[in-house]
MIDOSE-1310 file (N, C-alpha, C; in nm, 2 decimals, decimal comma, always signed):
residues 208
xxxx	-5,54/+1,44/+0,78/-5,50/+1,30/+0,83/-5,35/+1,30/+0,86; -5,32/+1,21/+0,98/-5,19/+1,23/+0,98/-5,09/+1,15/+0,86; -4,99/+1,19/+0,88/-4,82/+1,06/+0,80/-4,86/+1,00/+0,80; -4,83/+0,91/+0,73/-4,87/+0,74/+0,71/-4,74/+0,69/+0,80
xxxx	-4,58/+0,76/+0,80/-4,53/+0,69/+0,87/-4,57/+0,74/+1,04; -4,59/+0,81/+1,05/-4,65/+0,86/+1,18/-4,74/+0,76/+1,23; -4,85/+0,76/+1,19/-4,97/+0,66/+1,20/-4,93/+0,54/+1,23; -4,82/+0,46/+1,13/-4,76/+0,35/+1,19/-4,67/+0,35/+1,27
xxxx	-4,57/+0,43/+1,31/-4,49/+0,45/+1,44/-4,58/+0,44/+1,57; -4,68/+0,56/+1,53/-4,77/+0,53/+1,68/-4,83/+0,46/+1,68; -4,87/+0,37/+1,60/-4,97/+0,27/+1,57/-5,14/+0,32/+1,61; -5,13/+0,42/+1,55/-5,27/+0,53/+1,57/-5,38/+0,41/+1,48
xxxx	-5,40/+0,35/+1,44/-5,46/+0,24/+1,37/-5,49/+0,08/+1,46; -5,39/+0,06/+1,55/-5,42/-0,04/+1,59/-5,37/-0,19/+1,59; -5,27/-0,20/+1,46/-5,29/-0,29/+1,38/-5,19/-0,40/+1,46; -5,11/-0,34/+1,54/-5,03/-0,43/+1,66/-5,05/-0,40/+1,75
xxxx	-4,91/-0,44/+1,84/-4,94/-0,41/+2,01/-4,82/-0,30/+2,02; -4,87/-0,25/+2,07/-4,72/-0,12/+2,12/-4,73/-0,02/+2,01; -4,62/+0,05/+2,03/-4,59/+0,13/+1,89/-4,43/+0,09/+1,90; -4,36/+0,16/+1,75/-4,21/+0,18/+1,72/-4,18/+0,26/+1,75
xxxx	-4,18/+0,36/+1,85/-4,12/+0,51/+1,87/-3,95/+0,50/+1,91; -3,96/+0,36/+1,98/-3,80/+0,34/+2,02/-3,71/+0,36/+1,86; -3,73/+0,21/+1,76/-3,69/+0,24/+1,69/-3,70/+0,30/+1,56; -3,85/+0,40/+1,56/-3,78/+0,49/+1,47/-3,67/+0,61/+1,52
xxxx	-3,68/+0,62/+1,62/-3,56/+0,73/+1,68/-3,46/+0,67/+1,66; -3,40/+0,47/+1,66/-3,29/+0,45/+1,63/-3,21/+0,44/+1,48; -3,38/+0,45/+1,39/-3,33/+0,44/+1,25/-3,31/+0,64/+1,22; -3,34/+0,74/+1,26/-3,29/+0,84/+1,28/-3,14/+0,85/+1,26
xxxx	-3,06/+0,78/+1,38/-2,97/+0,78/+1,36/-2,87/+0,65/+1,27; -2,94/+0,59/+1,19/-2,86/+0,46/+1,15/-2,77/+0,50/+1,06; -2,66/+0,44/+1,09/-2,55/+0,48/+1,01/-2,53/+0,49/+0,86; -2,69/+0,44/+0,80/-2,64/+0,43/+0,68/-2,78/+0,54/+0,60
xxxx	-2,80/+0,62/+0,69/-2,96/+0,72/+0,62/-2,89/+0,84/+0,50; -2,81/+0,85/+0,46/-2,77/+0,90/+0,37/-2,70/+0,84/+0,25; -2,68/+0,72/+0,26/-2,68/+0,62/+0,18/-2,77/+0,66/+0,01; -2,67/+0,64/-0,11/-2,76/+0,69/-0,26/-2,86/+0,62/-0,23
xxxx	-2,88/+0,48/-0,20/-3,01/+0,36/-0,20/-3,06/+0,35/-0,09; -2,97/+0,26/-0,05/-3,00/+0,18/+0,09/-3,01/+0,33/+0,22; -3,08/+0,39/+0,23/-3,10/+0,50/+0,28/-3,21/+0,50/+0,38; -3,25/+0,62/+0,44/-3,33/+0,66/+0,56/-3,50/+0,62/+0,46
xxxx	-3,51/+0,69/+0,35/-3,62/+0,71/+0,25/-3,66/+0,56/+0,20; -3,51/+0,47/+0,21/-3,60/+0,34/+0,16/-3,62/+0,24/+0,29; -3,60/+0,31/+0,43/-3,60/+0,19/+0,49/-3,75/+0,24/+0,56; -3,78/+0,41/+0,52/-3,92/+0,38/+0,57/-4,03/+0,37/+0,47
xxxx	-3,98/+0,36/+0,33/-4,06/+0,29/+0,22/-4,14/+0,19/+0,28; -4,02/+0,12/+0,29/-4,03/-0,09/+0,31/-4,10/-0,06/+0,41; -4,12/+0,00/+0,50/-4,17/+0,02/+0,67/-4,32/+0,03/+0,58; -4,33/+0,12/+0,49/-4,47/+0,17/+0,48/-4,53/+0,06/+0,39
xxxx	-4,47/+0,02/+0,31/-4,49/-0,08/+0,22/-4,55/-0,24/+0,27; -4,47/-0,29/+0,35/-4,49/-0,38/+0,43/-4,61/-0,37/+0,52; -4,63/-0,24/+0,62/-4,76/-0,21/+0,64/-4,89/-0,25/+0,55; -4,85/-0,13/+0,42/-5,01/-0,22/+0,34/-5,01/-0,34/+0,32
xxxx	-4,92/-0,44/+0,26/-4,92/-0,58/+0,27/-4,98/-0,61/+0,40; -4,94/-0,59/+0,45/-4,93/-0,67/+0,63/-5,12/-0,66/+0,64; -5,17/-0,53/+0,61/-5,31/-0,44/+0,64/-5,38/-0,53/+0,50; -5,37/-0,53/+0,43/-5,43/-0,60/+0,21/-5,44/-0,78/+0,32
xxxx	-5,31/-0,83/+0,38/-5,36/-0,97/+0,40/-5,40/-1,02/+0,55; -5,44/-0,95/+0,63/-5,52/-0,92/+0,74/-5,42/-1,02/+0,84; -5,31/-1,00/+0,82/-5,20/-1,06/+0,94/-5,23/-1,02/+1,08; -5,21/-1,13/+1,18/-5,26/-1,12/+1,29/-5,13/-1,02/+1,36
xxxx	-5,16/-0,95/+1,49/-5,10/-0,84/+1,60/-4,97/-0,88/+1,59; -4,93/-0,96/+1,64/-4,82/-1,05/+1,66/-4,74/-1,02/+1,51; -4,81/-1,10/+1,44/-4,72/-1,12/+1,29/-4,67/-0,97/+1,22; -4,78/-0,90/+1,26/-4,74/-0,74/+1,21/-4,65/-0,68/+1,27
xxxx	-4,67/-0,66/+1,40/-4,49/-0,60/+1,50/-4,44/-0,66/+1,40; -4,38/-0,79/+1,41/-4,30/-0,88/+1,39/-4,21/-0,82/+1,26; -4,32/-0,80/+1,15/-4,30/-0,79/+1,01/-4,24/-0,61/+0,98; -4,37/-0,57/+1,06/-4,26/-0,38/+1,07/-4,15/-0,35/+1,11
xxxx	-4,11/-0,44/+1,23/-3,98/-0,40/+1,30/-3,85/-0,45/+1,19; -3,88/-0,59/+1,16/-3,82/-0,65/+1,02/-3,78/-0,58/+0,93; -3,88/-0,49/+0,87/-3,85/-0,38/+0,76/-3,79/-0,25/+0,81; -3,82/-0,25/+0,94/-3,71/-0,12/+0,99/-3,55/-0,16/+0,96
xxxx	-3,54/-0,27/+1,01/-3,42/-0,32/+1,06/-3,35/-0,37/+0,92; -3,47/-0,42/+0,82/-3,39/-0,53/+0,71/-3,28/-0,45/+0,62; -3,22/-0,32/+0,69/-3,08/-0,25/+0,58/-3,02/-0,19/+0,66; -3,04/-0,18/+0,80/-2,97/-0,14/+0,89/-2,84/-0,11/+0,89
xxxx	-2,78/-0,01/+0,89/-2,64/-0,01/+0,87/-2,58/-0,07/+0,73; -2,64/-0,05/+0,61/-2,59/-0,10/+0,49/-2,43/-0,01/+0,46; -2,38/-0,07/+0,38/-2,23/-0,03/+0,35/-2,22/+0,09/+0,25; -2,37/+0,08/+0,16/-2,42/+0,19/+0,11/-2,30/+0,10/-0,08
xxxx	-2,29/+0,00/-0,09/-2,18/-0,08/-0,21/-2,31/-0,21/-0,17; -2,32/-0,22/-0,33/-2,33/-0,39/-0,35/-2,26/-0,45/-0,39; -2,26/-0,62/-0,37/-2,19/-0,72/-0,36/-2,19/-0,79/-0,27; -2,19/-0,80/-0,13/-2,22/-0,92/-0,06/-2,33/-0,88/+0,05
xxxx	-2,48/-0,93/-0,01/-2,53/-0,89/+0,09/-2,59/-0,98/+0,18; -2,55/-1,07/+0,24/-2,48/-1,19/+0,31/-2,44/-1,08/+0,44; -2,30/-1,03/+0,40/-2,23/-0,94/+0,54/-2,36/-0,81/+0,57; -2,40/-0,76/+0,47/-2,52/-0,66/+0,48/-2,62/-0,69/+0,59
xxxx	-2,67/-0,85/+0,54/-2,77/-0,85/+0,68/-2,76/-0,92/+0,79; -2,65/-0,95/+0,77/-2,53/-0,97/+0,93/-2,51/-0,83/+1,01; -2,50/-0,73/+0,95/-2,47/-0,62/+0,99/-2,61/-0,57/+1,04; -2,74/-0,58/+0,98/-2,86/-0,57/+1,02/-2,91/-0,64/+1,11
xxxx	-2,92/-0,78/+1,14/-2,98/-0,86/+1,26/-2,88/-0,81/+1,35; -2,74/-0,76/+1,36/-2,67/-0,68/+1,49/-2,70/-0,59/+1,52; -2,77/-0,53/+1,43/-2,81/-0,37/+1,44/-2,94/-0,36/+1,57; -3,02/-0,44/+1,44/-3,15/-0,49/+1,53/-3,14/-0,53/+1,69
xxxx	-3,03/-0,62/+1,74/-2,97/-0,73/+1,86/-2,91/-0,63/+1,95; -2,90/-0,52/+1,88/-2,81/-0,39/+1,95/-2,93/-0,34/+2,04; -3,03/-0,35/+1,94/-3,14/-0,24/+1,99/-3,28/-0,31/+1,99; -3,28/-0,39/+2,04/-3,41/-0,46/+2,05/-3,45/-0,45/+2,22
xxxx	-3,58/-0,42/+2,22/-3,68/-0,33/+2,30/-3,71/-0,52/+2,40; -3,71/-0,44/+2,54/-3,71/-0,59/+2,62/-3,83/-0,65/+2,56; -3,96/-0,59/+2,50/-4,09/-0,62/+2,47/-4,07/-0,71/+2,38; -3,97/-0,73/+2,28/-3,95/-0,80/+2,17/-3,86/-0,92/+2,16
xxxx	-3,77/-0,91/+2,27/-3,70/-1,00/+2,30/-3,77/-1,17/+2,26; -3,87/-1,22/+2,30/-3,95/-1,36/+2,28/-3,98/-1,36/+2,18; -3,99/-1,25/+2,05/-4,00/-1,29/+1,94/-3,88/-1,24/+1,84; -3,78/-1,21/+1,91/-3,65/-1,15/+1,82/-3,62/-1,26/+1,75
xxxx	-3,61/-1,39/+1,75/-3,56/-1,47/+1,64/-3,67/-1,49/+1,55; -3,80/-1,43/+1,54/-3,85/-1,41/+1,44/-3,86/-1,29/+1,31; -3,81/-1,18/+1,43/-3,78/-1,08/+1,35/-3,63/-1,12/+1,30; -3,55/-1,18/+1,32/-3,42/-1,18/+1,25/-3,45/-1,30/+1,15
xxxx	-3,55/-1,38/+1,17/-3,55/-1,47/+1,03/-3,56/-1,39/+0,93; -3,70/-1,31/+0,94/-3,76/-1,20/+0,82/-3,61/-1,13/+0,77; -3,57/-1,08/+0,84/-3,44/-0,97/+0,84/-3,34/-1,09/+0,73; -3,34/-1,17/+0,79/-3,29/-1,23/+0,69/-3,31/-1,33/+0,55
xxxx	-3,46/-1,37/+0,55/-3,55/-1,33/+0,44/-3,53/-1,28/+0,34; -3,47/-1,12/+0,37/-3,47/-1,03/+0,28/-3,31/-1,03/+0,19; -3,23/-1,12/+0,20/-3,06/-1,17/+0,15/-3,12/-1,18/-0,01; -3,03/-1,09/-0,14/-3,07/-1,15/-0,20/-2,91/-1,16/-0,26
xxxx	-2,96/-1,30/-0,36/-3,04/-1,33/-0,43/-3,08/-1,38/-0,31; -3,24/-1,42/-0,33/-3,32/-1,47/-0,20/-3,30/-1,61/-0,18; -3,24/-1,67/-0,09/-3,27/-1,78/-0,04/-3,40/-1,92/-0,03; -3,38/-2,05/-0,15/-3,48/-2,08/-0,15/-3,53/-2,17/+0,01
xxxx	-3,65/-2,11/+0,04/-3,69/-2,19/+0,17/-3,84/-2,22/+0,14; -3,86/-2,32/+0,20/-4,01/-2,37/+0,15/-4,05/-2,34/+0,30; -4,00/-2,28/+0,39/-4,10/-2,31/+0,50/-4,09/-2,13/+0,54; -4,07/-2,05/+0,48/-4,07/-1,93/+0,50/-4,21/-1,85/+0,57
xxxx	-4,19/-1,79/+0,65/-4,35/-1,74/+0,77/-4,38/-1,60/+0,59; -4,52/-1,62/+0,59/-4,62/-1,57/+0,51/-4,57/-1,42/+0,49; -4,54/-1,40/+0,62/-4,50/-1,24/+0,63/-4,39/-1,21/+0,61; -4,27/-1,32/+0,56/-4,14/-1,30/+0,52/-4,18/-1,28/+0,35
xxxx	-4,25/-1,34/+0,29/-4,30/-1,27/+0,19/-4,35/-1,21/+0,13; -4,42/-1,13/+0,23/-4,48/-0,98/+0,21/-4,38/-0,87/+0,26; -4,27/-0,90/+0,31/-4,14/-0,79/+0,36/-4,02/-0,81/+0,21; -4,09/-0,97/+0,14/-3,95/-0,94/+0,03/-4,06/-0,86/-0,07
xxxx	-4,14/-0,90/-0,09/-4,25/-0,78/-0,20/-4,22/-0,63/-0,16; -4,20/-0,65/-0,04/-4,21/-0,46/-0,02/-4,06/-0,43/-0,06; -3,98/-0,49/+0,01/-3,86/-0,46/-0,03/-3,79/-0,45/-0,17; -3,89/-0,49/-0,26/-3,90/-0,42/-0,38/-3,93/-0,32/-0,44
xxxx	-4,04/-0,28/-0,40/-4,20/-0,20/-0,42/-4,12/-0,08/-0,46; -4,05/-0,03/-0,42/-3,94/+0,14/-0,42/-3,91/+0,13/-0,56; -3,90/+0,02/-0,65/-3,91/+0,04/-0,81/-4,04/+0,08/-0,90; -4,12/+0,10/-0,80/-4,23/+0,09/-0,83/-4,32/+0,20/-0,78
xxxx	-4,26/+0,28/-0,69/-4,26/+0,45/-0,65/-4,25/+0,55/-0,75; -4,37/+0,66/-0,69/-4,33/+0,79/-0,77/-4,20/+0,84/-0,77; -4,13/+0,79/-0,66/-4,01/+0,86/-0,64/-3,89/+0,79/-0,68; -3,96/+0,71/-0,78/-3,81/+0,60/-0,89/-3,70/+0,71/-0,90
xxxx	-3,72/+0,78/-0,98/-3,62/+0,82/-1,04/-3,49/+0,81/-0,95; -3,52/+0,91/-0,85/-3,38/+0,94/-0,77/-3,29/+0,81/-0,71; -3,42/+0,76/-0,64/-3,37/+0,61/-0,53/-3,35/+0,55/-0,63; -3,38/+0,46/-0,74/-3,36/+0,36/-0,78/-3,29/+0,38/-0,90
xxxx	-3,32/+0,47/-0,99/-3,21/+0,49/-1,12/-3,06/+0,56/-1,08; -3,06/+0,67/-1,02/-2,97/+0,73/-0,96/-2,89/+0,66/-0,82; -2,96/+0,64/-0,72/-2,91/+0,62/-0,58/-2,86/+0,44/-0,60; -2,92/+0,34/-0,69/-2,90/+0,21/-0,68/-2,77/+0,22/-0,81
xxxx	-2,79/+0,26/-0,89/-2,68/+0,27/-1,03/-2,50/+0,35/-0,93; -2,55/+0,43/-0,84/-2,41/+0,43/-0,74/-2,36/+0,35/-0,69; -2,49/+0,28/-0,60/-2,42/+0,18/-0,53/-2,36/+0,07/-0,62; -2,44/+0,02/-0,72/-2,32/-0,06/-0,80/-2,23/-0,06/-0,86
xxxx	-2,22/+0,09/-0,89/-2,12/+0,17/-0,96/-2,15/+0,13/-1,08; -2,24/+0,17/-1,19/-2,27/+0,15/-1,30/-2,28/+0,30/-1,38; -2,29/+0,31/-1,44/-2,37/+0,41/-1,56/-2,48/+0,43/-1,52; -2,58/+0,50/-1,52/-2,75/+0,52/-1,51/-2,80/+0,45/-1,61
xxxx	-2,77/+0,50/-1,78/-2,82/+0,45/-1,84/-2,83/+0,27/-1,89; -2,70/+0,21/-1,83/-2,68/+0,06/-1,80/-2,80/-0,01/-1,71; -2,81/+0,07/-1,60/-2,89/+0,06/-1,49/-3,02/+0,06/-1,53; -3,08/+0,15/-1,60/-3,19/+0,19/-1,64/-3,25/+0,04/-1,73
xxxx	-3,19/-0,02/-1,83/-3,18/-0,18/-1,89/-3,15/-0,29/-1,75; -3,10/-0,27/-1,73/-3,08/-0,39/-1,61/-3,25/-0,39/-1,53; -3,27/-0,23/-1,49/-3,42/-0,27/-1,42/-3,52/-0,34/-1,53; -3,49/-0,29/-1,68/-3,60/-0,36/-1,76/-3,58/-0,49/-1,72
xxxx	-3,54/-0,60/-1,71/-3,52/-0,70/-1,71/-3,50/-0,75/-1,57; -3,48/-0,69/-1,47/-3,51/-0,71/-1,34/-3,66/-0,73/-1,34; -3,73/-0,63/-1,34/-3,89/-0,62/-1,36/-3,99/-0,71/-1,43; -3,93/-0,73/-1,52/-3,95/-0,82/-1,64/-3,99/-0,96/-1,59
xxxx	-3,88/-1,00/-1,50/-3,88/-1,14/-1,41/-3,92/-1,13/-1,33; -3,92/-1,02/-1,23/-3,95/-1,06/-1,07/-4,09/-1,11/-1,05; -4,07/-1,19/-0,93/-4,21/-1,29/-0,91/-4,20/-1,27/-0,76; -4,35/-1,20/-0,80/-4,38/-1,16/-0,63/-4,42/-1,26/-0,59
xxxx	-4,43/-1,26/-0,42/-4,50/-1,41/-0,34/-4,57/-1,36/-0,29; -4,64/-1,28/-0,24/-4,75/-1,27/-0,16/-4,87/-1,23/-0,25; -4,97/-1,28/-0,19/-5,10/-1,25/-0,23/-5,18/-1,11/-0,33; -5,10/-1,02/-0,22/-5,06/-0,83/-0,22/-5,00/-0,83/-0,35
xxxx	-4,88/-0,86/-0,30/-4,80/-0,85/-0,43/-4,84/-0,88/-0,57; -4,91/-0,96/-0,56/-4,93/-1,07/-0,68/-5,06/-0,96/-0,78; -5,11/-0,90/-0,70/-5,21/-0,84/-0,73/-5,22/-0,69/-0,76; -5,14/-0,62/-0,63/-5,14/-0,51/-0,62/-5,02/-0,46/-0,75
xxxx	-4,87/-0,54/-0,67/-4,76/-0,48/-0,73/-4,75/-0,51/-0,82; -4,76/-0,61/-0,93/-4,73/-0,67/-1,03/-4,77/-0,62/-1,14; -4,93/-0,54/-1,16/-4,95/-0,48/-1,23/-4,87/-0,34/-1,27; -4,83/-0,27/-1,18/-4,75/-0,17/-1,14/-4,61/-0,20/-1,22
xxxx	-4,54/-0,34/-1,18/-4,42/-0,33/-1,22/-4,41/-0,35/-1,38; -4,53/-0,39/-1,45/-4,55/-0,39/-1,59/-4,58/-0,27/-1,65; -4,63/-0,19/-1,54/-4,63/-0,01/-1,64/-4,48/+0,04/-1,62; -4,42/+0,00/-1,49/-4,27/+0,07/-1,51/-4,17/-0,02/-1,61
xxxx	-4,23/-0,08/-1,66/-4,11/-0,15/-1,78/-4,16/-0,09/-1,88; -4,28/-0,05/-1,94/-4,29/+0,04/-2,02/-4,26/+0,14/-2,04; -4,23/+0,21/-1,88/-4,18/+0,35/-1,87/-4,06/+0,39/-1,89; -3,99/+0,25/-1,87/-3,82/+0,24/-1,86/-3,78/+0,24/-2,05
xxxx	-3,86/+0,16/-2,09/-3,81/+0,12/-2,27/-3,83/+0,28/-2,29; -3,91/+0,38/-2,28/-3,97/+0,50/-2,34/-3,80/+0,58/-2,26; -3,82/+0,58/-2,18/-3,69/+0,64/-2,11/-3,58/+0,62/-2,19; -3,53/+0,49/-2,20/-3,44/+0,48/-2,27/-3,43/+0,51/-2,37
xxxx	-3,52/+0,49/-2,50/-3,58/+0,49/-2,64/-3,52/+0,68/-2,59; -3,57/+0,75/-2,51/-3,53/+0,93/-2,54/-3,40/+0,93/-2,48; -3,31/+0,87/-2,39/-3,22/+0,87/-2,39/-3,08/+0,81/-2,51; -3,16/+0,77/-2,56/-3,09/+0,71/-2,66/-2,95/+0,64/-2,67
């Protein structure tokens, strides 16, 4: 079988109209793919992540483009430093506005809502499109990967400039709280993020 990111690039499944071949070749080059965090590996997480949400709550053609391109775009050019991520996804809906495909143009201010959706602390909005809360679920989900260790203990504890082992307690209690919104989330992830707080106390508990 093929990549999963393959499969959704080409849209070998169906699940929208077109494919992203444009901008995965532009997230290729995005200025920020080597980034400890905010990197190439988490921006096609969220790409893949957002897919199963999108595919778990049977979002219509339209809403799915809408929501993939979003998750390509929602770290575009990150500074690769936290602290204002406000300028971050200013820097992303430009990124996106730079490179947005004539096909998408009639729904670009819906991909830049989601895009910016994803600001956190999150923004309370009661009228938020269904699929902006299945792009902030995913844009979590990467704590919740086999591949934690590197991205999110190491590569996020840079960007804040913390200690690992600081870091490592902060996610306990990140995790601890977070409240997914989507349906997916609520179900899928949530279970998930209660084995990795167990994983994290045991981690620490040996790190001592």
């Amino acid at each position: 079988m093929k990549n999963l990111i393959v499969r959704i690039i080409n849209n070998d499944d169906g699940e929208y109209s077109g494919d992203l071949r444009h901008y995965f070749r532009v997230m290729m080059g995005a200025p920020n793919v080597n980034n400890p965090y905010h990197n190439f590996r988490h921006m096609m997480h969220v790409l893949c992540s957002a897919y199963e949400g999108g595919v778990y709550e049977h979002i219509p053609q339209t809403e799915m483009r809408i929501l993939l391109v979003a998750a390509l775009f929602h770290d575009y050019g990150h500074s690769g430093q936290m602290g204002n991520d406000a300028l971050e996804i200013e820097r992303a809906v430009a990124g996106f506005q730079e490179h947005v495909v004539e096909k998408d143009r009639d729904i670009a201010g819906r991909i830049e809502e989601l895009i910016r959706a994803t600001q956190w602390p999150h923004m309370d909005n009661t009228n938020l499109p269904y699929s902006a809360k299945i792009l902030r679920d995913a844009d979590f989900s990467q704590s919740l990967d086999s591949v934690w260790w590197q991205q999110i203990v190491f590569g996020l504890a840079a960007e804040f400039g913390i200690p690992v082992k600081e870091h490592l307690a902060r996610q306990i209690i990140f995790l601890s709280e977070l409240k997914f919104q989507s349906d997916w989330g609520k179900k899928i992830l949530a279970p998930k993020a209660s084995d990795r707080v167990e994983e994290l106390r045991d981690f620490l508990e040996i790190i001592g």
